[in-house]
C-alpha positions in Angstrom: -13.0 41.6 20.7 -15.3 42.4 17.9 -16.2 39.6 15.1 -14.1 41.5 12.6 -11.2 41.2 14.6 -11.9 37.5 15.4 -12.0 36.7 11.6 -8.8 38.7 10.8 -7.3 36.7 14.1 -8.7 33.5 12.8 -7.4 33.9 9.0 -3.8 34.8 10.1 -3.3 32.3 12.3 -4.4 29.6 9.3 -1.7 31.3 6.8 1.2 29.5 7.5 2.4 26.8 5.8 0.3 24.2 8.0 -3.0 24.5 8.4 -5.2 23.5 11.6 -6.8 20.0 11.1 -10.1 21.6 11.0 -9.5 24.1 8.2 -7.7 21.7 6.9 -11.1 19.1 6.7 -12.9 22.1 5.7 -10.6 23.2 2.8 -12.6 21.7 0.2 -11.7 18.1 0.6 -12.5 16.6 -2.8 -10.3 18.9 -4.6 -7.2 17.0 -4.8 -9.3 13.3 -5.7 -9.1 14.6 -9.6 -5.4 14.2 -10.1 -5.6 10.8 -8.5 -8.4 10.1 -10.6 -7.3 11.1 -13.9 -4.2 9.4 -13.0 -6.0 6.1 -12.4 -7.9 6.5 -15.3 -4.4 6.7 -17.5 -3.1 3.6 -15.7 -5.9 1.9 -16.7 -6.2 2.5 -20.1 -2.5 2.0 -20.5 -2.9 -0.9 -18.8 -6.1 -2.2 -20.8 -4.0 -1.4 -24.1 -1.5 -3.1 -23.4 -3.1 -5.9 -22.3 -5.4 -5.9 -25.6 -2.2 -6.1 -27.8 -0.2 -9.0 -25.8 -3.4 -11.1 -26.0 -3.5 -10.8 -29.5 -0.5 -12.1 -29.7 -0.8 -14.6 -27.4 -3.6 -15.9 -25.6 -1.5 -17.6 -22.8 0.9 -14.5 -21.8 -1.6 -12.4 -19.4 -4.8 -13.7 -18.4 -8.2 -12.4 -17.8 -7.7 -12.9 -13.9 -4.7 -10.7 -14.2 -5.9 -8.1 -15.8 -9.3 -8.2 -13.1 -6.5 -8.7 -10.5 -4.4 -5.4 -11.7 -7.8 -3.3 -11.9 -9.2 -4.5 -8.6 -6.1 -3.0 -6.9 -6.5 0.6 -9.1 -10.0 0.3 -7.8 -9.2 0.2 -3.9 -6.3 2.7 -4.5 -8.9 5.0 -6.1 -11.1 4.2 -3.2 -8.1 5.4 -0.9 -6.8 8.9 -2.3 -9.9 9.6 -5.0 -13.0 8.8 -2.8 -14.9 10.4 0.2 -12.7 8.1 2.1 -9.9 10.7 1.6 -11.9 13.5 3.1 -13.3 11.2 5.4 -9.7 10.0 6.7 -9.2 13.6 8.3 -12.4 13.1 10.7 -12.0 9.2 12.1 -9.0 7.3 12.7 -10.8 4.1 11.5 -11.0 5.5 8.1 -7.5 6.3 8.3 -6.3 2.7 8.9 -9.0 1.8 5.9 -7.1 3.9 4.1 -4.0 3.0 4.6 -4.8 -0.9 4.7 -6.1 -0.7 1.1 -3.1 1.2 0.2 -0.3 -1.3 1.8 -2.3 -4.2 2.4 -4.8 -4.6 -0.1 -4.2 -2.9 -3.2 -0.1 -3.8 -4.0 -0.4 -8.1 -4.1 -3.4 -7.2 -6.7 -1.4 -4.6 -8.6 1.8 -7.1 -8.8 -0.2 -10.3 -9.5 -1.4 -8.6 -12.7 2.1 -8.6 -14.0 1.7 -4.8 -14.9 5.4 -4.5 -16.2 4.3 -6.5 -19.0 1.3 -4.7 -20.1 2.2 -1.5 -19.5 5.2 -1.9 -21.6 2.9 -3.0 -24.2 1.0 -0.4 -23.4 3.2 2.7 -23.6 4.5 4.7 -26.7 7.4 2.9 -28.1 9.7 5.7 -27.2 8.5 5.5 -23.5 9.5 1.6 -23.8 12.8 2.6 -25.0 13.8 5.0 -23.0 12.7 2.3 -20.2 14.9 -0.5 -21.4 17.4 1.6 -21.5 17.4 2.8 -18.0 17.0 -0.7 -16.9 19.8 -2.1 -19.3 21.8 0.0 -17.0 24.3 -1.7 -14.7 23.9 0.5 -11.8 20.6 -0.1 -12.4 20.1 -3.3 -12.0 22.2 -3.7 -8.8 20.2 -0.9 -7.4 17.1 -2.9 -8.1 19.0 -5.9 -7.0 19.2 -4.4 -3.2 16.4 -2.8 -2.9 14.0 -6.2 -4.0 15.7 -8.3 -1.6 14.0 -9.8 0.9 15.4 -8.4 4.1 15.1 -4.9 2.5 11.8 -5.2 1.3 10.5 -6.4 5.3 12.0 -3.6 6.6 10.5 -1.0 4.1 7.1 -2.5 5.6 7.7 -2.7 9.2 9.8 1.1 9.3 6.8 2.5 7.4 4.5 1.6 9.2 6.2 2.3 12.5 7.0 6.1 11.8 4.0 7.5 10.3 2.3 6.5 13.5 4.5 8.2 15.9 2.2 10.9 17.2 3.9 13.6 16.4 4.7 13.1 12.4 1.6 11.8 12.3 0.2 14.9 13.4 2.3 16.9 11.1 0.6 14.8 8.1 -2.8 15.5 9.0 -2.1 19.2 9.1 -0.1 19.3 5.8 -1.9 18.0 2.7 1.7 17.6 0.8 2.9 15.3 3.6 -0.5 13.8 3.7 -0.3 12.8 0.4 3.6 11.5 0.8 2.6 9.4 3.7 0.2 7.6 1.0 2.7 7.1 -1.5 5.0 5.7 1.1 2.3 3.2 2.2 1.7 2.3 -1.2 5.5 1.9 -2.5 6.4 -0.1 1.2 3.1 -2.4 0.1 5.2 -3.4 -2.9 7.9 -3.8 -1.7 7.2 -6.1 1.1 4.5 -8.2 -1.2 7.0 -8.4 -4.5 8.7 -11.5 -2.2 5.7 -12.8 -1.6 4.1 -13.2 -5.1 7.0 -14.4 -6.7 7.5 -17.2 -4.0 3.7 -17.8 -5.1 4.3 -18.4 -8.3 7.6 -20.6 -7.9 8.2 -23.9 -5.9 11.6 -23.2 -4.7 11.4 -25.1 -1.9 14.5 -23.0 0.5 13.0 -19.5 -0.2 9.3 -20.6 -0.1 9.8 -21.8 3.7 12.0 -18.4 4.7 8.9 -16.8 3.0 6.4 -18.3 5.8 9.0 -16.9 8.7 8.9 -13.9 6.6 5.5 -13.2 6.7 4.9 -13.8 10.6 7.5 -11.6 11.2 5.7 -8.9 9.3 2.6 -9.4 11.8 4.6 -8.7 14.7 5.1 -4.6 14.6 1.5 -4.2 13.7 0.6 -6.6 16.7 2.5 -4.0 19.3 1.1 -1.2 17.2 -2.1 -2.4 17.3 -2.0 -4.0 21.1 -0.6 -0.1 22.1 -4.2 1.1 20.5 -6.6 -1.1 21.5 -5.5 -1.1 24.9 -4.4 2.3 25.6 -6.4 4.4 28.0 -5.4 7.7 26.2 -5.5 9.3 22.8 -2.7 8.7 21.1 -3.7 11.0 17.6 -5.3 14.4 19.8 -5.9 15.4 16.6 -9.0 14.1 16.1 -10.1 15.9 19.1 -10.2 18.8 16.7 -13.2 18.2 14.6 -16.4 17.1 15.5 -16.6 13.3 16.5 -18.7 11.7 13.8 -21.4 8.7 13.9 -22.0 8.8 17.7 -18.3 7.4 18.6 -15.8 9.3 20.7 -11.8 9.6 19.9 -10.8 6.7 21.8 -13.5 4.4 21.0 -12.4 5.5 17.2 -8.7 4.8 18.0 -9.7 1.5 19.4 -11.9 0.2 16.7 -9.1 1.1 14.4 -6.6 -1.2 16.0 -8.7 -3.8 16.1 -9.4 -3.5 12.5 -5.6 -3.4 11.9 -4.9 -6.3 13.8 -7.8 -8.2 12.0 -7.2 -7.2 8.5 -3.3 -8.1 8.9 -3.6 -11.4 10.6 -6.0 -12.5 7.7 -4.6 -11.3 5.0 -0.9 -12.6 6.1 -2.8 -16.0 6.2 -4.3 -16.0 2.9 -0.8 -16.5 1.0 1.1 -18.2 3.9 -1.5 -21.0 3.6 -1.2 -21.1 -0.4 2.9 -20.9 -0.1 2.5 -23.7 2.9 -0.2 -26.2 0.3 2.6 -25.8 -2.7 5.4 -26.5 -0.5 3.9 -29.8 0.5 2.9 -30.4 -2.8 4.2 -33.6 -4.4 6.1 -31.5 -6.9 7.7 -29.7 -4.7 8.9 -32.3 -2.2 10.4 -34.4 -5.2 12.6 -30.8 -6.7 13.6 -30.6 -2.8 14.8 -34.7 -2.8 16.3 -33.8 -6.3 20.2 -33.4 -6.1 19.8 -31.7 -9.3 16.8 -29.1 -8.0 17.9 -25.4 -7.8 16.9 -23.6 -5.1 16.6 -19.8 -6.9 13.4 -18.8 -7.4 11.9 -18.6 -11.0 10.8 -15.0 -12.7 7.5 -14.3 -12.2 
């Protein structure tokens, strides 16, 4: 066959609507990190302005730590889907669970601990805000938003998200489409807060019942990255073939890849699940809390954040 006919062979067969991984990692990779970035960028400065405006008013209604905490978590999301980490992600599986820690793991308890519903109402246009209030003054609304912030529901966005973007084969079909690609990292992202909006307003209330469900709550969440992460690490086969595709990077082959991304999973989450379990755990035993739990008075609802 002559190369002409190779070429023509070799561009018809990457027209479809899915390309092969390695076009795909060859299609110029940093193209889609500006519309992240530019939408970062606007979050932020929304953010900032609306910070900027509530601490005029009050010095006390969003601190300085908030506002670092809100940023840090635009940072590592930026570092996600806007840095070489995104190209990078198409090449090793390790950068893929990087990726997809700071999207789920990382990023969301920083984002929600900088109370962003306050400042970026602040920080909207005034018609924006209004047309916000008025969706949430909405009845069906709020018992939407009632269901979907419950606890149960919000552990089970977590786990199932986690669970069905690494079965083999959709995972596959992600790393071949970039529109699916980029859906699986807004689904990691919006399970991420989800599962931590129980967790940080347990972490800023002392309600004794709820705090104590919370610790079950989060050792439950350990367990399907545990088997995920056990299946990896000790797996004697590629699970992700994909990565057989392109050229193994730094020296380390597919399964010593797939490996040392399981262990890093397995790490990160273990650690990180302790972090807040311990803080819920020290304000449970607090004095304060022990005397609202002896209280026959003491309500057991938790507080808005």
């Amino acid at each position: 066959m002559s190369n002409s006919d190779a070429r023509q062979l070799n561009q018809s067969s990457h027209s479809g609507p899915f390309m092969a991984h390695s076009t795909h990692l060859a299609a110029e990779p940093w193209s889609l990190a500006l519309w992240p970035t530019i939408a970062i960028l606007l979050l932020t400065c929304l953010y900032l302005r609306g910070w900027l405006r509530v601490r005029s008013n009050s010095t006390n209604a969003l601190s300085f730590w908030q506002a670092s905490s809100f940023l840090s978590g635009l940072l590592l999301i930026w570092f996600a889907v806007g840095s070489p980490l995104a190209a990078l992600d198409m090449q090793l599986l390790t950068a893929h669970m990087v990726q997809h820690l700071l999207l789920m793991t990382f990023a969301p308890p920083l984002i929600l601990l900088g109370s962003p519903w306050i400042a970026l109402s602040y920080g909207l246009p005034r018609s924006w805000c209004r047309l916000v209030e008025s969706l949430f003054a909405q009845a069906s609304f709020r018992r939407f938003a009632k269901i979907l912030l419950q606890p149960a529901f919000c552990w089970f966005a977590g786990g199932i998200t986690l669970i069905v973007w690494h079965i083999p084969a959709i995972f596959t079909l992600a790393m071949h489409s970039e529109r699916f690609h980029a859906f699986e990292q807004f689904t990691f992202f919006a399970a991420g807060l989800l599962f931590w909006w129980p967790v940080v307003r347990a972490a800023a209330s002392i309600a004794t019942q709820s705090g104590w469900s919370l610790l079950v709550y989060l050792f439950l969440a350990t367990v399907p990255c545990d088997i995920l992460s056990a299946f990896l690490v000790f797996s004697e086969r590629v699970a992700y073939p994909v990565y057989s595709e392109v050229p193994h990077r730094f020296g380390i082959s597919v399964l010593a890849d797939q490996q040392c991304a399981a262990a890093l999973m397995w790490t990160c989450v273990t650690v990180v699940y302790l972090v807040p379990a311990t803080i819920l755990t020290l304000k449970l035993l607090s004095p304060r809390a022990i005397g609202l739990e002896r209280s026959p008075n003491s309500s057991f609802g938790m507080r808005k954040a």
